[in-house]
C-alpha positions in Angstrom: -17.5 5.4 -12.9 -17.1 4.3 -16.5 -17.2 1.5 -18.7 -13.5 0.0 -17.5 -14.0 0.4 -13.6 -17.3 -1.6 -13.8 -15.8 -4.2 -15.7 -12.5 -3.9 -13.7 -15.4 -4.9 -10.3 -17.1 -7.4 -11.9 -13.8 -9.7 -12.9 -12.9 -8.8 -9.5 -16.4 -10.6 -8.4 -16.3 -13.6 -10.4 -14.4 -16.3 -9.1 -14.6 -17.9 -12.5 -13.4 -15.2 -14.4 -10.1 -15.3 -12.2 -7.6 -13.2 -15.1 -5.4 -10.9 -15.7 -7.3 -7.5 -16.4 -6.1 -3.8 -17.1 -8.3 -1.0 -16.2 -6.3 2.1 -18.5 -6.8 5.7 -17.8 -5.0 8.9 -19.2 -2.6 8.9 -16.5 -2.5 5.5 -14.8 -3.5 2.1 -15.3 -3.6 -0.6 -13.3 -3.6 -4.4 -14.0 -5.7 -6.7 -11.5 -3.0 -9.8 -11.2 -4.9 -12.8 -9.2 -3.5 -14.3 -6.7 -3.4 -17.3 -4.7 -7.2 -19.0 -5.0 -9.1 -15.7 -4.2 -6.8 -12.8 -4.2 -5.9 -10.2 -6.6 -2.6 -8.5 -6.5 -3.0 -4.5 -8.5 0.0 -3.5 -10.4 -0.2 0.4 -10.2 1.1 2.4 -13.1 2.2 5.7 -13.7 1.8 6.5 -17.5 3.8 9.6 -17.7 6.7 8.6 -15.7 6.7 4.5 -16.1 6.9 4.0 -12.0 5.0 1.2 -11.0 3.7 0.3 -7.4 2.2 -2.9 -6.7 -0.8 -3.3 -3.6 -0.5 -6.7 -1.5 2.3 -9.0 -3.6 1.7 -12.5 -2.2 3.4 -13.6 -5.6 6.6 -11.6 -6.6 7.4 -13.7 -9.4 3.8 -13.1 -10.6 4.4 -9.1 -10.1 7.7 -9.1 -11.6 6.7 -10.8 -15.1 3.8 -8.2 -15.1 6.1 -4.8 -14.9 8.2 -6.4 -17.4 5.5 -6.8 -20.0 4.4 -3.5 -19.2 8.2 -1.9 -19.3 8.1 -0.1 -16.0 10.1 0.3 -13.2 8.7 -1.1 -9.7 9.9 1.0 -6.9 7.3 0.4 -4.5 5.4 -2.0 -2.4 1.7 -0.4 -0.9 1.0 -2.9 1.6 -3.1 -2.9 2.7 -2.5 -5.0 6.3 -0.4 -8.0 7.5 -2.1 -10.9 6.8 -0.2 -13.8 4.9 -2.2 -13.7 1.7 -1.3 -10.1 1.4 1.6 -9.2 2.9 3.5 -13.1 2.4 5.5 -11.8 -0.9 7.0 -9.0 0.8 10.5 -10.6 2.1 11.0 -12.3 -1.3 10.0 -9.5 -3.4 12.4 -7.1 -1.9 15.2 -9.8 -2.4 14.6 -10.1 -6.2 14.1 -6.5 -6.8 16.2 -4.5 -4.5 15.7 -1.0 -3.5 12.0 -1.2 -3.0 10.1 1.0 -0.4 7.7 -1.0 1.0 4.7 0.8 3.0 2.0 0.2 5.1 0.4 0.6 8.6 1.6 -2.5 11.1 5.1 -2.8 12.5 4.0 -6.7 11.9 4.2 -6.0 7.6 7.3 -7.5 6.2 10.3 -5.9 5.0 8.3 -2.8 6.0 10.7 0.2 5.1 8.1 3.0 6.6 5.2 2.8 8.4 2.9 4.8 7.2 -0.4 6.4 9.3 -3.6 8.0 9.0 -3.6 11.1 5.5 0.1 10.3 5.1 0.6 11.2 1.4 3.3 9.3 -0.5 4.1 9.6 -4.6 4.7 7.2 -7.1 6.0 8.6 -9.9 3.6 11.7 -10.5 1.1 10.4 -9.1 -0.2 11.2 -5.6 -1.4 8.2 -2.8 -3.4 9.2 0.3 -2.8 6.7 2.8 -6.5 6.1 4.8 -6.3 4.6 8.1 -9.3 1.6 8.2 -8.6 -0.3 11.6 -12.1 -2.5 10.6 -10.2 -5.9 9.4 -7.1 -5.6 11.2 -5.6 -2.8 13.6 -3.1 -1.6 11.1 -5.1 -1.9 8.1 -4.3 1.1 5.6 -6.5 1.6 2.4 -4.6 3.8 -0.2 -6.2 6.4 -2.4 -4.7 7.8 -5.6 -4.9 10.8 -7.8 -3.3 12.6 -10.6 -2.4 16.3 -9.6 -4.6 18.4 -12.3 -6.6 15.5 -13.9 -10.0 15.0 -14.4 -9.9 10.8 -14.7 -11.5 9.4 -11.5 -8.7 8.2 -8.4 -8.4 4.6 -7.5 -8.6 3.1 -4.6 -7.0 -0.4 -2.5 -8.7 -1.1 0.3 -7.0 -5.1 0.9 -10.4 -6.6 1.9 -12.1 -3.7 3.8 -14.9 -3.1 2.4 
């Protein structure tokens, strides 16, 4: 891992250090928004195409602001599990940006558009998301792995408090 993922863990570790903080690679970035008093929200963007996903949005408003300084287009909500500080922005999100497909594992996630399962792959713009069933925190819990087709930069991963 380089230089931006550690930094990227250690923000994510320090509750003191609770800002905004953008981990950029060749072909996707993606910004660590916190949330709540011990969340983090991760605004996932596609550099070539300008599609944007965003993991867990307890704060929509919070997201929103955050595509528009970075000028991309949100089209999709990954959604780790059910749980109110993860999944508790969903309904309101999807009523101030319409069109959203929002994803993940339990029939209990709001505004769920599909449900996804177990090496499900999805896209976001060009880029390619594994979905990775965890049951370990909740039954449903889905972790979501993503890769660039033909790159050498290292995949991220959300795993919405599983590890």
């Amino acid at each position: 891992s380089g230089p931006g993922q550690l930094r990227a863990l250690f923000l994510h570790t320090e509750h003191e250090q609770r800002k905004s903080h953008t981990v950029v690679q060749a072909d996707m970035k993606v910004e660590l928004l916190p949330a709540l008093t011990d969340n983090y929200m991760y605004l996932l963007i596609d550099e070539e195409t300008k599609e944007a996903a965003i993991v867990d949005p307890v704060q929509p408003q919070k997201v929103l602001d955050a595509a528009k300084k970075h000028g991309v287009k949100l089209t999709t909500v990954l959604t780790t599990h059910h749980h109110w500080d993860h999944a508790g922005g969903n309904e309101k999100l999807v009523k101030m940006e319409t069109g959203l497909r929002v994803y993940g594992g339990d029939s209990r996630v709001g505004a769920l558009t599909q449900k996804v399962s177990h090496l499900t792959s999805l896209k976001v713009g060009s880029l390619n998301v594994k979905c990775l069933s965890t049951p370990c925190h909740t039954s449903g819990h889905i972790c979501y792995y993503v890769t660039k087709p033909n790159s050498s930069e290292p995949p991220a991963v959300f795993t919405g408090e599983e590890l």
